[in-house]
Each structure stands twice: as C-alpha cells, then as structure tokens.
N, C-alpha and C positions, 0 to 999 in steps of 0.2 A: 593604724591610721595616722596620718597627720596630724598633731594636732591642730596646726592652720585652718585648716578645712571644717573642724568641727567646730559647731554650736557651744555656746558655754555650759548650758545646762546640761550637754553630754558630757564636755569634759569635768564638770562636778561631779558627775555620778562616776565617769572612770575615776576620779579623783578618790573615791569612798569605798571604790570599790572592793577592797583588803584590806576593809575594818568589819568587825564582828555583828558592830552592831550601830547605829544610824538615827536611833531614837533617841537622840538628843538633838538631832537637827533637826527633824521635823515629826512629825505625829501619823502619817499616810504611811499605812501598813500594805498598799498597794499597791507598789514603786512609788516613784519621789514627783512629787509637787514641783511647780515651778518653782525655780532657785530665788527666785526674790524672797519667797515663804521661806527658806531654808532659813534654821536659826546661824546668828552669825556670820550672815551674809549680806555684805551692802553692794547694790548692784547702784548703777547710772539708770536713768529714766529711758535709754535705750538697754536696758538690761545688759548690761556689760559688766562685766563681777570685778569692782573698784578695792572691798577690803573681806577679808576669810578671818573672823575671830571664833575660833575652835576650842579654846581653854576648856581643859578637861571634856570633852565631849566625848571618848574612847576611850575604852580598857585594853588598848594594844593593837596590833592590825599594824596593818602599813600605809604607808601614801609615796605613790608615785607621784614625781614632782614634773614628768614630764605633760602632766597632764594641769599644772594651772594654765587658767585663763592670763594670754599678754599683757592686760589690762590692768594687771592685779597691783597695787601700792604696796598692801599690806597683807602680812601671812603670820599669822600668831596660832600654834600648836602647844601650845604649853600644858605640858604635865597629861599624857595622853597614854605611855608603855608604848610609845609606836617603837617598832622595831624596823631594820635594815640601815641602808646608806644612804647618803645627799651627795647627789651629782649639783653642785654649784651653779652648773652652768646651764642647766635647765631653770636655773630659777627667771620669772619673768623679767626683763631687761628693767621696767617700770615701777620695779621693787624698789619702796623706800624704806622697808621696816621687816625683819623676818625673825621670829622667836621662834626656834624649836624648842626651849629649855626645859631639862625633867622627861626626858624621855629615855629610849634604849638605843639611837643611835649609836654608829661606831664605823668605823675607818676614816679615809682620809677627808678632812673639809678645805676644800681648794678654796683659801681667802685667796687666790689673785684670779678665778673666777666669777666672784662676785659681779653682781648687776653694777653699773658702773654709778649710779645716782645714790645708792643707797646708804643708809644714814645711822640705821640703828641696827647693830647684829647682838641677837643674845643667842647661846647654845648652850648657855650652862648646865651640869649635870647632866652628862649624857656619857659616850665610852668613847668619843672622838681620839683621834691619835696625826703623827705627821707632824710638820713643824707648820711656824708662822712668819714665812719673808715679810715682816714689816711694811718693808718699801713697796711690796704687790697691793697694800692693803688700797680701796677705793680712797679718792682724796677727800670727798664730800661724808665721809664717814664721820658721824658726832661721838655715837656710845658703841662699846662693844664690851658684851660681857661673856667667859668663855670658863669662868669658875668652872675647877672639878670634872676635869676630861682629861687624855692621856699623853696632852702636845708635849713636845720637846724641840729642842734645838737650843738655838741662843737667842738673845732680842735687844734688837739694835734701836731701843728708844731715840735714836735722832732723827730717824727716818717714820717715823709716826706725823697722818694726816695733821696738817696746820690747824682745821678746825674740830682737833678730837675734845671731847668737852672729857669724857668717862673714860677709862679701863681699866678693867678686870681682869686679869691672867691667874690667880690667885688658884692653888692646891692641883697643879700641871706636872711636868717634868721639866720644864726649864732649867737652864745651866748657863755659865757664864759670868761676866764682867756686866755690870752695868752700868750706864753714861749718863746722866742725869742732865748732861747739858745744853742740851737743845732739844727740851721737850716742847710740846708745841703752845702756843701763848696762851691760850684759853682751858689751859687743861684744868678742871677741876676734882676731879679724886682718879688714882693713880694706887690700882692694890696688885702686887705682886707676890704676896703672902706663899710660903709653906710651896715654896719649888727648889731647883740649887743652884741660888744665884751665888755668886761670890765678889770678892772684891771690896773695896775704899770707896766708898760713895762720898763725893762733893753737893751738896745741900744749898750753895751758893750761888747756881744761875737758875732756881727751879721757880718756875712763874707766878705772879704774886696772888693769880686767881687758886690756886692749889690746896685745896681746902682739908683733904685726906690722902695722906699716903702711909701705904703698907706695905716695906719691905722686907718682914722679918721671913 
C-alpha cells in the first residue's frame, strides 16, 4: 500500500511490525491502542505523529522506515539490536533529528539523501559502511555523530555545512590529508580519532569557538 493513503495509526503498527515484541509501547495485549496512548509518541491535537522516542524499547526486530508518518520531526531508535538497512530517502522530508545509534544496522547510509531541513544525525555504533561526500551533506545540518561504523574514503573538511556546531567521525576507516582551513565558523568540538588520516596539519585558521578536537 501507499503510505500516502494510509492513516498514521496504521502506519505505526506497519512500523512495529518486525519487532518481537511491543510491550514497551504500550500495555493492550489485544492489538494496539490508539497511537497517542503509545509510549514515546507525541502526536498534534489532530493526531498526527510530530515526534517517535523509542530509546530501548526492542530487543532486535526491524523497522521499515518506509512506513513513518510525513509529519514526523523527530525519530530516536537508540540502542534497540534493530537489524537490516536505512534507505535514507524514505526518511520523512520534515525530519529534523534522527538517532539510530547502538544498533545492528549495516550497508550503505546515503548522507546526500538526507531530509533536506535536518539538523541532528547521530548513527553511532552501528556496521554502516560507504563513504561520506561532505559537500552532499544537508546545509542546515548542526550535529552529526557517526562514531564506530565501517565509512571510508577521504574527508574534505572545507566543504562542511557553515552552521555545523559538532562532528564526530572518530574509530571509521577514513584516509587521507586533512585541511584544517576552512572549517566552518561555529564549529565547536571536531573528533576524528583512531581512522588513517595523514598528513601536516595547520592549527592556524581553526575557529576560535573550537572547543575540542581529536585528531589522533
């Protein structure tokens, strides 16, 4: 089915579908309650599912992402065992915040699929793999944290969003020279720890908001 077409409280229940178990969202051992009851769920006063906070709420299972609600801001799955892939570009266009981090994710995460508004990506500790074109990354992008997954390629720090505050690359496969010189003005910590970067780093034009960085 479309998800267009469908109701929101259908597409939660497709949403849960292939997870094990569900009693953590709500207590109705009869099928599912109306999703406002659901734990972790903030709806609009027209019951329209605004934010999804799931933190731990699964011991594994999966979640089809084609199935959130358009309306969605916010999607936090943290530390769950969900297993399979993220198709990016199902994520809701209206997404401003999405944490998978701590799960069994793995293959490719298409950063120039991202929702175009969104602000905060965390994936850390997952089995993600694929590189990361920088310059695809969304521009309104503040944090992204990507610790302990299997990216590689190189990373063209000068092409990083203007308003990035955070990033994390830090225990990847990264390689490379890195530029130090036009990082973006507001960046405040900046960890690329335990990947293979290489090269003579200049320390001289990095922004005076820069509060931690980690190159070793």
């Amino acid at each position: 089915p479309d998800p267009a077409f469908l109701t929101h409280q259908t597409l939660l229940e497709l949403l849960v579908s292939e997870v094990p178990s569900v009693s953590n969202l709500h207590t109705c051992t009869d099928g599912h309650p109306e999703i406002s009851q659901w734990n972790g769920v903030e709806c609009t006063p027209d019951n329209q599912v605004r934010k999804i906070d799931w933190t731990a709420a699964f011991s594994g299972g999966s979640i089809n992402l084609q199935w959130l609600p358009s309306s969605l801001e916010s999607l936090k799955l943290h530390e769950n065992m969900l297993v399979g892939t993220v198709n990016t570009a199902q994520l809701p266009r209206e997404l401003k915040e999405v944490v998978l981090s701590v799960n069994l994710l793995k293959g490719d995460f298409d950063f120039s699929k991202l929702p175009p508004n969104i602000r905060s990506v965390d994936i850390h500790q997952n089995h993600f793999d694929g590189t990361l074109p920088i310059e695809s990354l969304p521009r309104p992008l503040r944090k992204m944290n990507c610790i302990a997954n299997a990216f590689t390629g190189t990373l063209d720090l000068t092409q990083l969003p203007q308003f990035l505050l955070s990033l994390n690359l830090s225990q990847n496969k990264f390689f490379g020279p890195i530029d130090l010189s036009n990082l973006p003005p507001l960046l405040e910590q900046l960890d690329i720890h335990s990947n293979h970067c290489t090269g003579t780093l200049n320390f001289r034009q990095i922004p005076n908001t820069l509060r931690y960085i980690d190159l070793q």
